[in-house]
N, C-alpha and C positions, 0 to 999 in steps of 0.2 A: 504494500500500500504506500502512494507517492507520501511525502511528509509535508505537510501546510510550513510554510518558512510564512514569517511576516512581512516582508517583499512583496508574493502570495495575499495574502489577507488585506495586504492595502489595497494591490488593483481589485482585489472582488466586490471591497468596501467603497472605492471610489467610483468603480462602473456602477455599483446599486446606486451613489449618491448622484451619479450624472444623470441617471437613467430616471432616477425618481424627481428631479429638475424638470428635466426636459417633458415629462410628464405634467407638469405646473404648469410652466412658461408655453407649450407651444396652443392648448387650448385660449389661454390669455391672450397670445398676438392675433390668434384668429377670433377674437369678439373682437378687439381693437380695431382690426383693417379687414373687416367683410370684405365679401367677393363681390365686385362692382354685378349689377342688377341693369340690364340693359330696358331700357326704356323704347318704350313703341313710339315711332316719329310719327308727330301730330305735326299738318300741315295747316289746320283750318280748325277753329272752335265756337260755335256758337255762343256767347255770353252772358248776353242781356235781351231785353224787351224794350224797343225803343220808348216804350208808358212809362220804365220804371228808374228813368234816369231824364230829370231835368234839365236844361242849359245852363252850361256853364259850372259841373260838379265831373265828380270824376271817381272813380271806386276799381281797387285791385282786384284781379280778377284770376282764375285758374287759365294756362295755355300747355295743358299737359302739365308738366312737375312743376311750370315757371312761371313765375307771377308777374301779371302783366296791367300794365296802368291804362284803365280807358277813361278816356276824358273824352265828353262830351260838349264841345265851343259852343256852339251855335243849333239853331233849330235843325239844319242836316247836314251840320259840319262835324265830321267824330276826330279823334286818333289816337293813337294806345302806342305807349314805348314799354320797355321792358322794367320793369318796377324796382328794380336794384341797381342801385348806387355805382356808380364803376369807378370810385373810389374807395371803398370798403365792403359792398355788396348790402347793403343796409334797404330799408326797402321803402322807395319813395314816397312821397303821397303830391294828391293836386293842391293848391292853395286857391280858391275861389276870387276871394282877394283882392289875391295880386294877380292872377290868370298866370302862375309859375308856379313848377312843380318843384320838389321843395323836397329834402333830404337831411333829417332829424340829425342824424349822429354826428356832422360836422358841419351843419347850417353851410349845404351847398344846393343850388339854384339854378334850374332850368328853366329854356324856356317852353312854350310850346310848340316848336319842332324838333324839342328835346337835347339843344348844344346849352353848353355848361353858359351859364352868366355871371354867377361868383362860385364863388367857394373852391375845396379841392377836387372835386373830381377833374380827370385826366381827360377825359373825352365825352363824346355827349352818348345820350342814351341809346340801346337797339329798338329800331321804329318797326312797327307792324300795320301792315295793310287793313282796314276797315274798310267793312262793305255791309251795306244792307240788302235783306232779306223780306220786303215787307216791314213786317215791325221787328224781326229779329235780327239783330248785331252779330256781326262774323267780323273776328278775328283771325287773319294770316301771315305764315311769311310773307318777309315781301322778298321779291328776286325771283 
């Protein structure tokens, strides 16, 4: 019968102690960084009800995962930018107001064609196409 030397008993003790690690840490890294979840490309979303949105108000809206700012100008003037900030990605809102869309977390300022008028944002907003339906609002890419 071979003889356990303590040389021996270390690596058996320190492969259990890796092994019983690696057992911890690898379910831990994978709650951490999920497996990215492919999303179905939405090209076109109906929104709203042209009754339920007055002139001159504006309200965040679902375009697929992405939240999108329709503002309604005029009696059948619409248009909708992409509702986060391209400064921090913070999620904009319309300002009645001032007729400028307005971004809380660093008091930055758009207008309504969506280019930056103050503050830090780096570039102006991503625009999406509106179209009517009747009385029903559609939102799309544009391009």
């Amino acid at each position: 019968m071979p003889q356990v030397t303590r040389r021996s008993a270390n690596w058996l003790l320190g492969g259990g102690v890796a092994g019983s690690l690696a057992s911890f840490v690898y379910p831990v890294m994978r709650f951490l960084n999920p497996p990215a979840t492919p999303e179905a490309p939405v090209n076109e979303v109906v929104v709203a009800n042209a009754q339920q949105m007055l002139p001159n108000s504006g309200r965040v809206v679902k375009f697929g995962s992405k939240p999108v700012l329709l503002i309604r100008v005029g009696e059948a003037e619409w248009r909708a930018f992409g509702a986060t900030c391209t400064h921090l990605n913070c999620t904009v809102q319309y300002r009645p107001e001032s007729q400028q869309i307005w971004c809380a977390c660093h008091n930055g300022f758009y207008d309504l064609n969506g280019r930056v008028v103050s503050g830090p944002p780096p570039r102006p907003l991503d625009e999406y196409a509106v179209r009517t339906r009747g009385q029903e609002i559609v939102i799309a890419r544009k391009g």
